[in-house]
C-alpha positions, 0 to 999 in steps of 0.5 A: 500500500502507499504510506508516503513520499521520501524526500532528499533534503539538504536541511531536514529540518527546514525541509520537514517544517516548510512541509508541515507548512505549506500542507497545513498537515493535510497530506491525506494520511500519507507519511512525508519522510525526509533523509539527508543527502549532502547532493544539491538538486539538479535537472528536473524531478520525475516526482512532484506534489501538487498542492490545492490553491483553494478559491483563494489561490493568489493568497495560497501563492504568497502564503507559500512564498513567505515559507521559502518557496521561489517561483520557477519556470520548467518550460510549462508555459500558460497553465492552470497552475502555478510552479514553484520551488521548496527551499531544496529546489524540488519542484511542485505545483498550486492547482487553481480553483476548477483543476480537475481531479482536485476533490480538497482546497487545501494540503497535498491533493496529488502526487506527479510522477513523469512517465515516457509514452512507452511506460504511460501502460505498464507504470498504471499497472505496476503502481496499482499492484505495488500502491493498491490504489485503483484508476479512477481516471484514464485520458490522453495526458494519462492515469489517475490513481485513487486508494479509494474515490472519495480519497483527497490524494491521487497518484497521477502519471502521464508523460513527458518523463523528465530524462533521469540523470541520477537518482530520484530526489523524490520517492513513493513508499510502499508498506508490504508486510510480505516483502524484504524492506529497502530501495527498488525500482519501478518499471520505468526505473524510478526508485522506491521504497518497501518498508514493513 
């Protein structure tokens, strides 16, 4: 089942409180979990976090800004969303009142991961199987997953797939009491956690 995200920080702490903040400690029951890493952030993630912007999005914006987010442009142009970065430079976004999916105004409402067009079949199906998390939604920019339909949080997964230089910043966790714990990879070679 999916318990939670792991996230490198440079500075757990700040990490973990800017989190704690910027969530408002809705994260829809799944655990964040932050590990030191001494690497700084380079390129772009394959995983990411939206967050709902709620009706009064501009303030949410701002609000977040205060908190140490920087605004960033990954190339997404004119979009429903607004991009910015945490302290560490890991990219996430706030959804716009109306955004499609979004069943919350406030906290963590989905979690992004980059898929290629080959992998945009197989990683649906392999994260259903490792999450136990269903499809709820199947379109031409890709799958939404759900634990359940009236889950606040979904697991969204649709290409363009960020080129992956080095190890993912951003992690899924999964909690299976059949399986050694530790580090794996997903069938499009992002990494993972088992923990039991």
């Amino acid at each position: 089942m999916l318990t939670g995200i792991v996230i490198d920080a440079l500075d757990v702490a700040r990490m973990e409180r800017f989190w704690q903040d910027a969530t408002r400690g809705r994260t829809g029951g799944l655990r964040l979990r932050f590990v030191p890493t001494a690497k700084p952030k380079a390129g772009k993630n394959r995983l990411h976090l939206d967050l709902a912007g709620g009706p009064d999005w501009e303030i949410e914006v701002a609000r977040l800004l205060t908190l140490g987010a920087t605004r960033i442009d990954i190339g997404q142009g004119d979009v429903p969303w607004d991009v910015l970065a945490d302290p560490d430079g890991n990219e996430f976004c706030v959804l716009r009142p109306g955004h499609p999916g979004v069943l919350a105004d406030s906290g963590l409402v989905a979690i992004c991961l980059d898929v290629t067009e080959e992998d945009r079949y197989t990683q649906p199906s392999f994260w259903e199987s490792q999450a136990d998390w269903h499809a709820v939604e199947s379109h031409d920019w890709g799958v939404r997953l759900r634990q359940s339909p009236t889950s606040t949080v979904s697991l969204v997964m649709g290409p363009p797939a960020a080129p992956k230089a080095a190890r993912n910043r951003l992690r899924l966790e999964v909690t299976h009491r059949d399986r050694q714990p530790g580090e794996f990879l997903d069938a499009g070679g992002n990494e993972f956690h088992v923990t039991n």
